[in-house]
Every structure is written in structure tokens, then in C-alpha cells.
MIDOSE-1310 file (N, C-alpha, C; in nm, 2 decimals, decimal comma, always signed):
residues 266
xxxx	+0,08/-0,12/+0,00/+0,00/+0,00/+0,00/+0,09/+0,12/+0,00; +0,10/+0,23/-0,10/+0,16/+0,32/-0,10/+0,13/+0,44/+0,02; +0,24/+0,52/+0,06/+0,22/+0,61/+0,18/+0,11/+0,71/+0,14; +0,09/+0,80/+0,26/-0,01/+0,93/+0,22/+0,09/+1,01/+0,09
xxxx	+0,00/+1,08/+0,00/+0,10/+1,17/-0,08/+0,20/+1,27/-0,03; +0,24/+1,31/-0,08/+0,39/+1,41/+0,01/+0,44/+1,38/+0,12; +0,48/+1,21/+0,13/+0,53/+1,15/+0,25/+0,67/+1,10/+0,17; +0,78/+1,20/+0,24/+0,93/+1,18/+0,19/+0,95/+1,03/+0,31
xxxx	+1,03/+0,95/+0,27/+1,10/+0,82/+0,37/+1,25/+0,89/+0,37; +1,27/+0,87/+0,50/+1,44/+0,85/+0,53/+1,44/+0,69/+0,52; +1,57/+0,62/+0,51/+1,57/+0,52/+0,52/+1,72/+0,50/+0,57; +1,73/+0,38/+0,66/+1,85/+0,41/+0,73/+1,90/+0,22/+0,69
xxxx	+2,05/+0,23/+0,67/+2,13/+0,11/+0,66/+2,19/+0,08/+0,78; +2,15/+0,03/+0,91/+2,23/+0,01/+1,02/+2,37/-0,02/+1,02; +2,38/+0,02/+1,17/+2,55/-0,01/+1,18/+2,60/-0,18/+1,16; +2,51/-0,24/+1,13/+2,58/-0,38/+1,15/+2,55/-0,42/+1,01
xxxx	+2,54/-0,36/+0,89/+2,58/-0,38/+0,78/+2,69/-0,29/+0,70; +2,72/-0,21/+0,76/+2,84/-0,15/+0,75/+2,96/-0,19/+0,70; +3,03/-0,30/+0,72/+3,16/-0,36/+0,70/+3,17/-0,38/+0,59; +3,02/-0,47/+0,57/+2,99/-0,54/+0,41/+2,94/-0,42/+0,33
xxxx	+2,89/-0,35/+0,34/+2,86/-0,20/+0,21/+2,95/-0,15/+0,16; +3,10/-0,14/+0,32/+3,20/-0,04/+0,29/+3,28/-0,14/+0,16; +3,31/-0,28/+0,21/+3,40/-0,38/+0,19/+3,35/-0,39/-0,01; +3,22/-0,39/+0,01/+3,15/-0,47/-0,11/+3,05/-0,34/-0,23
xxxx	+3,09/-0,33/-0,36/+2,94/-0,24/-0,43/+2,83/-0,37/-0,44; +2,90/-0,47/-0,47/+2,81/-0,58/-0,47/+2,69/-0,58/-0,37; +2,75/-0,59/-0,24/+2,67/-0,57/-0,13/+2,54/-0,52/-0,14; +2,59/-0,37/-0,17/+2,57/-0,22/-0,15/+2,45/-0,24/-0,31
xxxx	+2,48/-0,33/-0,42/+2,36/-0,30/-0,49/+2,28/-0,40/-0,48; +2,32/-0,50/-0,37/+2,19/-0,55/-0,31/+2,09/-0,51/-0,23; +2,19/-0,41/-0,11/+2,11/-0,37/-0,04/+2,03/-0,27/-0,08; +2,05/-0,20/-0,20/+1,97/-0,11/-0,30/+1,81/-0,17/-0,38
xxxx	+1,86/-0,28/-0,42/+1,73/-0,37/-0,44/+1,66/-0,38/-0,36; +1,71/-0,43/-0,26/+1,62/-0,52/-0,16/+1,52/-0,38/-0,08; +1,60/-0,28/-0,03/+1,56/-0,20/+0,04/+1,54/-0,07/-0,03; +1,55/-0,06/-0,20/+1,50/+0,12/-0,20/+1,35/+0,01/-0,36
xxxx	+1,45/-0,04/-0,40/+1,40/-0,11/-0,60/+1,29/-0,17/-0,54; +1,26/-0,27/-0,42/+1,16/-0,32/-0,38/+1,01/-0,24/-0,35; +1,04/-0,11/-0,34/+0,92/-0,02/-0,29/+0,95/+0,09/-0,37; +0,84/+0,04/-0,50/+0,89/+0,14/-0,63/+0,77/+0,22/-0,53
xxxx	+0,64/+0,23/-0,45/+0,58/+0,33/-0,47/+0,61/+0,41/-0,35; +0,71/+0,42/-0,28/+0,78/+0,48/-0,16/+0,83/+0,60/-0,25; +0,86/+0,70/-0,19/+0,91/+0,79/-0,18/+1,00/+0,81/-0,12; +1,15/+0,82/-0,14/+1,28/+0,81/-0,06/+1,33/+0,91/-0,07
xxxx	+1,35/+1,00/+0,03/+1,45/+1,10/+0,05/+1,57/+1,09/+0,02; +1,63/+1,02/+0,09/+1,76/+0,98/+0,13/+1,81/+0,85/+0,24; +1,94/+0,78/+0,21/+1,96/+0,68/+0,28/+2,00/+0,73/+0,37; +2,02/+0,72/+0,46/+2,13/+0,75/+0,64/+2,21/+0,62/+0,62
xxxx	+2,33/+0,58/+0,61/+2,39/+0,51/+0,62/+2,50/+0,50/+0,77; +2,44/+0,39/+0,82/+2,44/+0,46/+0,98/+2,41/+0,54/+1,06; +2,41/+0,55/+1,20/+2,35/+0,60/+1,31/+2,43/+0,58/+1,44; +2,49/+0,71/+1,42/+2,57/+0,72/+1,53/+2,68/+0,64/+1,57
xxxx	+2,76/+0,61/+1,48/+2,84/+0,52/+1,44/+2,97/+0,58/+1,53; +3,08/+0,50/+1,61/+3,13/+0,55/+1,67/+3,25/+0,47/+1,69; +3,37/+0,46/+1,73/+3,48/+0,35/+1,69/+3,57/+0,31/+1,62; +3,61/+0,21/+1,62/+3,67/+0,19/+1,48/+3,58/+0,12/+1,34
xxxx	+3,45/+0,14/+1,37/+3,35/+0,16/+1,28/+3,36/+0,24/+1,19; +3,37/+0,35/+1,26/+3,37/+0,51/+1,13/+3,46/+0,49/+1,00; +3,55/+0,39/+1,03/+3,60/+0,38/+0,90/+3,58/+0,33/+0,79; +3,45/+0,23/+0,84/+3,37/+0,21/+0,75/+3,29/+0,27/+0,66
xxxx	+3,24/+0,46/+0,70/+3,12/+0,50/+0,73/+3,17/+0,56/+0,57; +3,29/+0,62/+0,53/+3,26/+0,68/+0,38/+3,25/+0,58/+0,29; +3,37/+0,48/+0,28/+3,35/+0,41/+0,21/+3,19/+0,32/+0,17; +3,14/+0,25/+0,29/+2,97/+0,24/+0,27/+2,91/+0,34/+0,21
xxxx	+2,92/+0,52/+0,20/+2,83/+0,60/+0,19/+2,91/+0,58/+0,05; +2,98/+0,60/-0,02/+3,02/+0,58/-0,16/+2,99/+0,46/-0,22; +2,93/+0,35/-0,17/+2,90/+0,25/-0,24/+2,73/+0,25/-0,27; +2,74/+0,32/-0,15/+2,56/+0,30/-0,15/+2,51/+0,41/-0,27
xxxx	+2,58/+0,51/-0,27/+2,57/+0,63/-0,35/+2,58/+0,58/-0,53; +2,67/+0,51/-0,53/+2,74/+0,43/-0,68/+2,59/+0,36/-0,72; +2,53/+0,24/-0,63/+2,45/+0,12/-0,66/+2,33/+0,27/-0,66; +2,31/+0,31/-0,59/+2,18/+0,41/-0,62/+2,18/+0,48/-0,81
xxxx	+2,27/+0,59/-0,81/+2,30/+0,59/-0,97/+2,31/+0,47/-1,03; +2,31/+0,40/-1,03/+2,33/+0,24/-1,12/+2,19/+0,22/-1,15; +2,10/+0,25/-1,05/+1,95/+0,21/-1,08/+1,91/+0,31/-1,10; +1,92/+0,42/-1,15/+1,84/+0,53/-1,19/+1,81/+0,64/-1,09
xxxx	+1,89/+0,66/-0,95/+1,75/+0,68/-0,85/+1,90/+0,81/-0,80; +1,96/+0,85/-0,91/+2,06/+0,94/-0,83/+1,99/+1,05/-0,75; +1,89/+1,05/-0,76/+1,80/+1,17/-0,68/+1,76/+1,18/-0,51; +1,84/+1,04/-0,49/+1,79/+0,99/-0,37/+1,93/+1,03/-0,32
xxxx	+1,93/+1,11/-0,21/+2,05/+1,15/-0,13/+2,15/+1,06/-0,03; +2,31/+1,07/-0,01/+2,34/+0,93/+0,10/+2,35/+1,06/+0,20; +2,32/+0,99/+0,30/+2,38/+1,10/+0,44/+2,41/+0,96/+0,54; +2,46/+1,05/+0,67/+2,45/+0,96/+0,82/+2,42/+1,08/+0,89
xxxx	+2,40/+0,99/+1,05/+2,32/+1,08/+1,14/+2,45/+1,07/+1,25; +2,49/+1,14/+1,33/+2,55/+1,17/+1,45/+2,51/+1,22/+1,51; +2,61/+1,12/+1,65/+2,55/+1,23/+1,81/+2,59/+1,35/+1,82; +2,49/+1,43/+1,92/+2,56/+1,58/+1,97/+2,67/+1,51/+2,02
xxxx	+2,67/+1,42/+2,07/+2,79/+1,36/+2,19/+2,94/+1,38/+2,09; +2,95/+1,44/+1,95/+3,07/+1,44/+1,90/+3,13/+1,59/+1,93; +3,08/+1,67/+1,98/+3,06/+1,83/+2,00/+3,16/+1,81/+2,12; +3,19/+1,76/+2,20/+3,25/+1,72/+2,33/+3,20/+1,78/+2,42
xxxx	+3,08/+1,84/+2,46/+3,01/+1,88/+2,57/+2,98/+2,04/+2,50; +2,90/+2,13/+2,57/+2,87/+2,18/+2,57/+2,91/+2,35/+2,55; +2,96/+2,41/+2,47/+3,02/+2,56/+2,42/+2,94/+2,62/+2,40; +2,99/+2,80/+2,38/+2,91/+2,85/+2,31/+2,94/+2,84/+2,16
xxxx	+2,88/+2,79/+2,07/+2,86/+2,82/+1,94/+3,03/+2,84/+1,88; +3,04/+2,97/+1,88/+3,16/+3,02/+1,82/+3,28/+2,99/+1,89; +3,26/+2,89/+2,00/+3,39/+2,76/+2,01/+3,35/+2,62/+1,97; +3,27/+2,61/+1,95/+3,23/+2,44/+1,89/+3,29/+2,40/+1,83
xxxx	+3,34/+2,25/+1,84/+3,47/+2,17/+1,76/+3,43/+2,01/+1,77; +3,42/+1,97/+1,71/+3,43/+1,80/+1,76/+3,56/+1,75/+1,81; +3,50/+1,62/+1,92/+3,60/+1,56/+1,99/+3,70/+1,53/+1,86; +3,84/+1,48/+1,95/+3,97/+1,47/+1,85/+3,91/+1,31/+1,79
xxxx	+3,83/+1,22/+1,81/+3,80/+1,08/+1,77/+3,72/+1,16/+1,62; +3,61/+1,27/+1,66/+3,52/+1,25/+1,53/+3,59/+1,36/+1,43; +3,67/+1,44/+1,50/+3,74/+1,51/+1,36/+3,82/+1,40/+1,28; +3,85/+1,31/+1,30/+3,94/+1,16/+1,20/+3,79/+1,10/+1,12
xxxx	+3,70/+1,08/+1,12/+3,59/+1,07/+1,06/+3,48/+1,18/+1,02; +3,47/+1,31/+1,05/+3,38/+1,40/+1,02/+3,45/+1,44/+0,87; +3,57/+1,49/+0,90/+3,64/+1,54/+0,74/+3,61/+1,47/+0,64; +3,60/+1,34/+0,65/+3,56/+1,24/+0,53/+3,41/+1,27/+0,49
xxxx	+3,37/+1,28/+0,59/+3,24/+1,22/+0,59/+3,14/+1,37/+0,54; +3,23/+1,50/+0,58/+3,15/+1,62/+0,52/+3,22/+1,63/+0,39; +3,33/+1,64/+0,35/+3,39/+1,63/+0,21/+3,31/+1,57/+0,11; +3,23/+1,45/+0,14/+3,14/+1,33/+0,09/+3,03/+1,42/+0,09
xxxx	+2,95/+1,50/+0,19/+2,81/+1,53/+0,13/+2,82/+1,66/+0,08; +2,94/+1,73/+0,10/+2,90/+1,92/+0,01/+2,97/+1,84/-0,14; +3,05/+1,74/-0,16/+3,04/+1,74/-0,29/+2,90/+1,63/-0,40; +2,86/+1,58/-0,28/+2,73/+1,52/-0,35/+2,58/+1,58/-0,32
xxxx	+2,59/+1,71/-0,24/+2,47/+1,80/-0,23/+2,40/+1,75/-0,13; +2,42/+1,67/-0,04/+2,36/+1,58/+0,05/+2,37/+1,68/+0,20; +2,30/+1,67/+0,28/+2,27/+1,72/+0,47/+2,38/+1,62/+0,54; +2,39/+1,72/+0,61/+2,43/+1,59/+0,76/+2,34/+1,56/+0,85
xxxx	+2,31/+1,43/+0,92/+2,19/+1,44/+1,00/+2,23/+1,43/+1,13; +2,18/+1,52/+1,23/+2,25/+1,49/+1,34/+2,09/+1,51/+1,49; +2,17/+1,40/+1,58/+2,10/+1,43/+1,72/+2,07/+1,55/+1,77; +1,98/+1,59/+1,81/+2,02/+1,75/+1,88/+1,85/+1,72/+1,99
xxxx	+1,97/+1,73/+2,13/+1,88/+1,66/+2,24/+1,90/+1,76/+2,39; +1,84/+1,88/+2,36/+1,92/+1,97/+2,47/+1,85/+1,91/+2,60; +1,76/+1,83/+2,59/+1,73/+1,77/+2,77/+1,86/+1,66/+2,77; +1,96/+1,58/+2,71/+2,08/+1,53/+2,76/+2,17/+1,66/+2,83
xxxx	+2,21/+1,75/+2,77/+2,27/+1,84/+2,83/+2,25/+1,91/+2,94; +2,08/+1,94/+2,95/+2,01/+1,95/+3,05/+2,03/+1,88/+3,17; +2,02/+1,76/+3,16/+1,98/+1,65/+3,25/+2,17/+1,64/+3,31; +2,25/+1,61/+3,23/+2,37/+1,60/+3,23/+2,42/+1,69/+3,39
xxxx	+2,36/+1,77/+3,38/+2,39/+1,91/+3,47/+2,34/+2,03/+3,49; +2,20/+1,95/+3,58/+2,13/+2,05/+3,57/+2,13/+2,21/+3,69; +2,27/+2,16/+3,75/+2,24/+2,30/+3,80/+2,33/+2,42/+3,70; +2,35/+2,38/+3,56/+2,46/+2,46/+3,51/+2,34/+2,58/+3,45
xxxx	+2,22/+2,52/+3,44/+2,12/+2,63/+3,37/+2,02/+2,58/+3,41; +1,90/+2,72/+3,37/+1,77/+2,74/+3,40/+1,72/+2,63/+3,32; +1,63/+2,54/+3,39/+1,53/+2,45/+3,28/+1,50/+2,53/+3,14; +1,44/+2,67/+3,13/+1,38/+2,73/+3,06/+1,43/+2,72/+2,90
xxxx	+1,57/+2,74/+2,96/+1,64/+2,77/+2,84/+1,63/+2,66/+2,77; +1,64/+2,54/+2,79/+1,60/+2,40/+2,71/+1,50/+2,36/+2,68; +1,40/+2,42/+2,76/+1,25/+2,43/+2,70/+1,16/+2,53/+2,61; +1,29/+2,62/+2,54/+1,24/+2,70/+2,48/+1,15/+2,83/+2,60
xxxx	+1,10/+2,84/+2,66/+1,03/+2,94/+2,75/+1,13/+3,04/+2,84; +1,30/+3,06/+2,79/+1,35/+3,13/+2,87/+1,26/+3,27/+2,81; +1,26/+3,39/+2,88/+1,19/+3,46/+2,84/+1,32/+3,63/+2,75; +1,41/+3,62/+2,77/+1,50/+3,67/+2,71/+1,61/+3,62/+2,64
xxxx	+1,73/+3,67/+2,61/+1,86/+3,59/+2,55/+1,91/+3,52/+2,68; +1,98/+3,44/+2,70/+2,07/+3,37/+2,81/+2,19/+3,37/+2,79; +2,21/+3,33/+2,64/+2,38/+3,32/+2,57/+2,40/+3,45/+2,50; +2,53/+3,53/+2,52/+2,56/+3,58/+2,38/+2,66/+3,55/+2,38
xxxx	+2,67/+3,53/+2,19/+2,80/+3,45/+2,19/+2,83/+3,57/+2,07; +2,94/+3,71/+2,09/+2,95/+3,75/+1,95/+2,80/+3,83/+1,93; +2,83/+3,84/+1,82/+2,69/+3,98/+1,75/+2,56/+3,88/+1,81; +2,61/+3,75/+1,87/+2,47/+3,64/+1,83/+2,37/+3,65/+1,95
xxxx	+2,23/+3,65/+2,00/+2,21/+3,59/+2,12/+2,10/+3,45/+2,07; +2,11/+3,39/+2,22/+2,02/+3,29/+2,21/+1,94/+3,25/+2,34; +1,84/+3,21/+2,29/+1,68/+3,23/+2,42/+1,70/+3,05/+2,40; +1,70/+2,99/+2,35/+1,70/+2,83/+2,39/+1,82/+2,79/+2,33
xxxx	+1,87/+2,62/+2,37/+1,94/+2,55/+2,41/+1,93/+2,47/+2,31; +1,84/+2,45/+2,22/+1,82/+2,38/+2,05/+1,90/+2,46/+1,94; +1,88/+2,59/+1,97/+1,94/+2,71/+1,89/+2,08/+2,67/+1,88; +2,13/+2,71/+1,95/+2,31/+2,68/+2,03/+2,38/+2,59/+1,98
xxxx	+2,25/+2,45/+2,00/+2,30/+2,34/+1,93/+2,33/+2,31/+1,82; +2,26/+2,36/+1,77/+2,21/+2,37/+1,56/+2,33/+2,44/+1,52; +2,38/+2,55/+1,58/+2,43/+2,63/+1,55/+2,63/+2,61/+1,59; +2,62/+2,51/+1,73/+2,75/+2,45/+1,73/+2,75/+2,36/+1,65
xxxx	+2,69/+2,31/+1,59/+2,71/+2,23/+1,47/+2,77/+2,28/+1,40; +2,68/+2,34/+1,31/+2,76/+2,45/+1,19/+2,85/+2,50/+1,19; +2,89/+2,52/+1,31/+3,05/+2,60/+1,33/+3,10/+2,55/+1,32; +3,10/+2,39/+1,37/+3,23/+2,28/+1,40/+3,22/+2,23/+1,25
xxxx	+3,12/+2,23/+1,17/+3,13/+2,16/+1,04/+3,22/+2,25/+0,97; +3,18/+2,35/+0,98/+3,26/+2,44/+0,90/+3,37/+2,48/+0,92; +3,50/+2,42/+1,04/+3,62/+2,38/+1,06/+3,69/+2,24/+0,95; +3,57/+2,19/+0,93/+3,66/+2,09/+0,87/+3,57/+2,06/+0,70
xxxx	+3,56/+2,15/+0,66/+3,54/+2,10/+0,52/+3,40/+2,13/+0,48; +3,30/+2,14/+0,63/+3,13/+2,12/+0,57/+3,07/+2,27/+0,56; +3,13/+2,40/+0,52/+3,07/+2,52/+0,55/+2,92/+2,53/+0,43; +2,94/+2,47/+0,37/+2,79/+2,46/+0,29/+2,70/+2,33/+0,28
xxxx	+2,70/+2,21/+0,42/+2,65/+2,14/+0,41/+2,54/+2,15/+0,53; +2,41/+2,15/+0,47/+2,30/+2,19/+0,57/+2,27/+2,05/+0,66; +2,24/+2,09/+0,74/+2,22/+2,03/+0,86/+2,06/+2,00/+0,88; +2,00/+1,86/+0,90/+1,90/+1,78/+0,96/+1,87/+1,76/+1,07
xxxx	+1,82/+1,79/+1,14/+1,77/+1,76/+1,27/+1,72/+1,63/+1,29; +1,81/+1,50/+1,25/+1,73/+1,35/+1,29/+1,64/+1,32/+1,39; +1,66/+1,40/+1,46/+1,63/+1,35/+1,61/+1,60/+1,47/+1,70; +1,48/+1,50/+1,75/+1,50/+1,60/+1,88/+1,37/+1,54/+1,99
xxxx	+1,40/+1,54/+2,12/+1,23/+1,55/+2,20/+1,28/+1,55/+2,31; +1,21/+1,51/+2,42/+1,17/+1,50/+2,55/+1,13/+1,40/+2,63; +1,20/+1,34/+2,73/+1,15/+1,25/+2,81/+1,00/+1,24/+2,86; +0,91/+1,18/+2,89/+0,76/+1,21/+2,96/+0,83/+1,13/+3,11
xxxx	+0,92/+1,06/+3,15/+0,97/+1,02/+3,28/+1,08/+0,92/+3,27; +1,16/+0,86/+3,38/+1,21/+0,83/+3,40/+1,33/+0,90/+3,42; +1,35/+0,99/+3,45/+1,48/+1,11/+3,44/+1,46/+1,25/+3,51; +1,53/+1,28/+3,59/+1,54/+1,43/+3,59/+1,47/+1,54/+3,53
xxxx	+1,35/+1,64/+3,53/+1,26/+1,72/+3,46/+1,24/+1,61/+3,38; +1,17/+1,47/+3,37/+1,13/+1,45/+3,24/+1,00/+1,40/+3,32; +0,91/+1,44/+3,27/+0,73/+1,44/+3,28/+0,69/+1,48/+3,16; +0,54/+1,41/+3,13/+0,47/+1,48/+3,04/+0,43/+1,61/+3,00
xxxx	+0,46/+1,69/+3,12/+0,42/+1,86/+3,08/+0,58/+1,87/+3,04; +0,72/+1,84/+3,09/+0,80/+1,89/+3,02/+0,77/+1,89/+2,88; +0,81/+1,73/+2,85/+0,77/+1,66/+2,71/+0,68/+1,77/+2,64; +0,55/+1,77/+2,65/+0,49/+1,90/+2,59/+0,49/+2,03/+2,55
xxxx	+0,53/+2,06/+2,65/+0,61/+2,18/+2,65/+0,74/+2,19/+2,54; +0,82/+2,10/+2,53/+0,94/+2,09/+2,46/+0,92/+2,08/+2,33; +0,81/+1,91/+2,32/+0,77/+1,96/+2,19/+0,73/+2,07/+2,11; +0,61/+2,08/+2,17/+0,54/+2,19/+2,11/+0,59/+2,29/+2,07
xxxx	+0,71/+2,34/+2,11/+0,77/+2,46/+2,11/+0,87/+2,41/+2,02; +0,92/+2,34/+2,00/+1,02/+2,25/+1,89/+0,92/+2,28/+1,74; +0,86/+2,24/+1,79/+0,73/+2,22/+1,62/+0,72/+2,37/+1,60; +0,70/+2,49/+1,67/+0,63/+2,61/+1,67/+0,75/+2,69/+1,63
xxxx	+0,87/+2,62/+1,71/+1,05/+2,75/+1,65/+1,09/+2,69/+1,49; +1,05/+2,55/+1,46/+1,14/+2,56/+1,36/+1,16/+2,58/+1,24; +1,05/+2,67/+1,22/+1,04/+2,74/+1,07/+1,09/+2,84/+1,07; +1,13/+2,89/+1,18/+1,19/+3,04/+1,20/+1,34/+3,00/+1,23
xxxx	+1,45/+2,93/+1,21/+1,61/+2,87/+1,23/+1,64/+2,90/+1,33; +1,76/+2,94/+1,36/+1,87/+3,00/+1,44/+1,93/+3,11/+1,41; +2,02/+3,20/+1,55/+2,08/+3,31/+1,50/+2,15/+3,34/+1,36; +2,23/+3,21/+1,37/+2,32/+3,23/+1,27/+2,26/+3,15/+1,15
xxxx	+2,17/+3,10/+1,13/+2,13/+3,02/+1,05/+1,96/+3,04/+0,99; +1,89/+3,13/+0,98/+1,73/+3,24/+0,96/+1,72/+3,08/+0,85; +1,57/+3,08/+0,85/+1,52/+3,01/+0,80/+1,51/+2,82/+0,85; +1,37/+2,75/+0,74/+1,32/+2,63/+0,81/+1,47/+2,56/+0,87
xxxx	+1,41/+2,48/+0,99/+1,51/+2,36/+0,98/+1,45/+2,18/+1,01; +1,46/+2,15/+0,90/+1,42/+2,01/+0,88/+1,44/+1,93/+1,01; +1,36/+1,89/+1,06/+1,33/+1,83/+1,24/+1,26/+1,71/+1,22; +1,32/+1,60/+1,31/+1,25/+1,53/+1,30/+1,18/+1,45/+1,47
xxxx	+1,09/+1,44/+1,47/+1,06/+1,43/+1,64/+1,09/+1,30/+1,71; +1,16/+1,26/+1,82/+1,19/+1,12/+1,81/+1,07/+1,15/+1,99; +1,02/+1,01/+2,01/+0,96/+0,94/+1,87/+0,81/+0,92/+1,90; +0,78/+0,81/+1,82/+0,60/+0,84/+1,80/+0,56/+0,72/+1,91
xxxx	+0,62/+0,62/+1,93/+0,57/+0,57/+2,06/+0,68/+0,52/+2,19; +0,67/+0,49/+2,27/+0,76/+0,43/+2,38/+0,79/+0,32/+2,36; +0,90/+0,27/+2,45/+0,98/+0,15/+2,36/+1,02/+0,10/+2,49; +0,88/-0,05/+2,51/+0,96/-0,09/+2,69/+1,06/-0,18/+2,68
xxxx	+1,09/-0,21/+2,55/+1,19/-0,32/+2,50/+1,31/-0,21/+2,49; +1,34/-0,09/+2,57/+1,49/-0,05/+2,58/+1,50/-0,05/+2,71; +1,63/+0,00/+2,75/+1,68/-0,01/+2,90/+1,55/+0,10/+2,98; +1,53/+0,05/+3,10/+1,50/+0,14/+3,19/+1,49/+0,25/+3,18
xxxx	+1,42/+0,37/+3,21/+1,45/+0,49/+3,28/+1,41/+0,61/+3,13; +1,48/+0,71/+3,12/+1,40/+0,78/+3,00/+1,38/+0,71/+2,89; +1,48/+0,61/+2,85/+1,50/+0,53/+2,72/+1,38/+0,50/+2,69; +1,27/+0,43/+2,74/+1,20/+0,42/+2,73/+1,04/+0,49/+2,71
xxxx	+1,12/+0,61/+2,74/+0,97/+0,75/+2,75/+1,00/+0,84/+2,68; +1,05/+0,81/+2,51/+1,02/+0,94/+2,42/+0,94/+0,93/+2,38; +0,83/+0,87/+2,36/+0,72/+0,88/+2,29/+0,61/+0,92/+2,28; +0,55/+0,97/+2,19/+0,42/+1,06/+2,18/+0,28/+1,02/+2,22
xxxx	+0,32/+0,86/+2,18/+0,20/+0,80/+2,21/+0,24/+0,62/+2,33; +0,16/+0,59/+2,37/+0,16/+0,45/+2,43/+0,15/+0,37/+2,31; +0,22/+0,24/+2,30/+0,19/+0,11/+2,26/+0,03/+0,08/+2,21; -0,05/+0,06/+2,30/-0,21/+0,10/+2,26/-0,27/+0,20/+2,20
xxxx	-0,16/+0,32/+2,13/-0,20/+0,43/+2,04/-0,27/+0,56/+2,14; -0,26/+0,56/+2,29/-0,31/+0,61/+2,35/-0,25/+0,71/+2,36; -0,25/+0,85/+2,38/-0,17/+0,98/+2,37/-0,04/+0,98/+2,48; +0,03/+1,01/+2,51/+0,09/+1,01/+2,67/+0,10/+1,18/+2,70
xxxx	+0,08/+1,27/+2,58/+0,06/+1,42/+2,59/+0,00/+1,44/+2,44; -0,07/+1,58/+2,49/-0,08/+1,63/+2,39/-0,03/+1,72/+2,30; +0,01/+1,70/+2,18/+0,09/+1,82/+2,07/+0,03/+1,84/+1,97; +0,05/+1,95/+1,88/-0,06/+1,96/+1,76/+0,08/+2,00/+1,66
xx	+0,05/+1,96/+1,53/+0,18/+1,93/+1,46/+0,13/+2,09/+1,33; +0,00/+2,12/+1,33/-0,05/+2,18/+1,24/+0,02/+2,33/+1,28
């Protein structure tokens, strides 16, 4: 059954096919059959090739994104973009903006890996989860600022200011991309939301709160960055099959489709 109309797919190749995509085109234009040629009436954005890939993995990560890239043009479908998604966790904790750098591990894999999308027109997709930073330490800041409701600037970094903690992050991105090669590669928001419990401030009115206000800022960007930013809300239900504690309480809805808050997406 084909999706609603104007429904783009991300589609992601996990980390535990990696070795074989990087190793193999063969592979790589199987996994193209199987998972883009199989679902002619899908709509595919782009692959994610990996997810948060971290180790001595990463050296997998271009070579995979060039194979997968190759077997895509082979079948006609050069229109479908390769990317991968990263943690904030490569930022090494928390800056303002105009010090942002990635740890010395992910600058040996980021250079490759943005070199690869500004020459193939492709995003980077990345985590951006200001309640980890929050939660991390929370007497370093006001809740507010991470919930969007601080009521002024809190940061100024430079000509810049910033009233939330999503902003900062979007925006240490960009700066740290643009140390190593990615100054014209736009940035995806894979991932953002809010615990509803098991964690420090995480309740359903945070959750709500967080969202809501995620969905309402981000057609309007960042300081350094005016205009939409592609977001994606993690996630649509709770997952009691992960570890304990927030892991299990991003979701919008219960298992039974039941709401756990309410958000309006319109």
C-alpha cells in the first residue's frame, strides 16, 4: 500500500551492515534492491547510512556512503540522497557556538564524511537533544532555556544571542562543520524530543512543553542560521523493550495508540 501523498522516507542502513557495504558495491547494490527497488511506490529522500556510528567503525562510514551512493545511480535513483546521522555527543560537551569543535575521535571521521556530502549535495543528519545536556547538569542552567520558555537571550555569543538551548546546538554544529570542510552542508535535525519520565525534569508537561515549542520554533532557524530547519521528532511511541528509565519514555504515544501528551503538529 503506498504512503499518504507528500510523504518523503528516510531510510537508514544500520551499523551492523556497514563492514559489508564499505568492503562490497556488490553488497551495496543489493542492499539497494532489496531496500530502495523493492518499494517502487515509496518515496525516498535519502539513505542514512548509519547511526551514530562511533569507533573503529567510522572507518567504514565513507567508504559504505560511496558504495551505496554508486548502486543508487546504477538504478536510476541518483536523486535519492546518501547521508549519516551523528551524536551531539561528537561536540564534546557543551560551548558556546563560536567555540564548537568535535572531539579529536570524530574530527578523523567528520572530514571524510562532510567532504562526501558538500560534494554530493547531500545534509548531515544529526542528534540535537538539549534535555541530555540538561539532565547531564542540571544546575549549570535554568530548565527554561532548554524548553524553549526562557523569556530573554541567556547566551551571547559575539553579535549572536540565544533564548533556547536547541538554537546553540544547531548552530555548534555548523560552526564545527565548518572547521573541517562542511561550510555549505545543511544540517537535519534526525532526532529531537523530551523524556515524559524516568529522568530528571522529564514528565509529560516537560515533554509537551518541549515539543510543542520544537514544532512552533522551527520554521523560523537560528541566529546564525534564519530560516526552516528540517526536524525530526523522536519518537511516535515508547519502547519498553529498551533499557529502563527515559529510554523508554520518548514517545508521543503509548503502545495501545493512547496519547501520553498532547501536541498539535498543524
Amino acid at each position: 500500500m503506498p504512503l499518504a501523498a507528500g510523504i518523503g522516507v528516510v531510510v537508514g542502513a544500520p551499523n551492523d551492515v556497514l563492514s559489508n557495504l564499505a568492503a562490497s558495491p556488490a553488497a551495496a547494490a543489493s542492499w539497494v534492491r532489496n531496500n530502495i527497488l523493492a518499494y517502487p511506490t515509496v518515496s525516498f529522500k535519502c539513505v542514512c547510512v548509519g547511526n551514530e556510528v562511533d569507533g573503529s567503525a567510522t572507518q567504514n562510514l565513507v567508504p559504505a556512503m560511496e558504495n551505496v551512493r554508486a548502486a543508487l545511480i546504477a538504478a536510476g535513483l541518483d536523486n535519492i540522497r546518501v547521508t549519516t546521522s551523528v551524536s551531539q555527543a561528537i561536540l564534546g560537551g557543551y560551548k558556546p557556538p563560536s567555540e564548537a569543535e568535535f572531539t579529536s575521535d570524530a574530527q578523523a571521521f567528520m572530514g571524510p564524511v562532510l567532504k562526501f556530502l558538500a560534494r554530493t549535495g547531500a545534509p548531515l543528519m544529526a542528534s540535537v537533544y538539549p534535555y541530555f545536556t540538561y539532565a547531564t547538569n542540571p544546575s549549570a542552567m535554568d530548565l527554561s532555556y532548554a524548553l524553549f520558555t526562557a523569556p530573554d537571550t541567556v547566551l551571547q555569543d559575539g553579535t549572536y544571542g540565544y533564548q533556547n538551548l536547541f538554537d546553540a546546538t544547531v548552530d555548534s554544529f555548523y560552526e564545527a562543520m565548518g572547521k573541517h570542510g562542511g561550510s555549505g552542508v545543511p544540517l537535519v535535525v534526525a532526532e529531537s524530543g523530551w523524556p515524559s519520565g524516568g529522568g530528571v525534569a522529564a514528565s509529560p508537561e516537560n515533554a509537551a512543553i518541549y515539543n510543542q515549542n520544537l514544532i512552533n520554533h522551527v520554521g523560523s532557524g537560528t541566529p546564525r542560521h534564519p530560516g526552516a530547519i528540517e526536524t525530526y521528532l523522536f519518537s511516535m511511541f515508547n519502547e519498553n523493550l529498551k533499557e529502563s528509565g527515559v529510554e523508554q519514555n520518548w514517545g508521543l504515544f503509548y503502545p495501545n495508540m493512547k496519547r501520553v501528551y498532547p501536541v498539535s503538529i498543524n
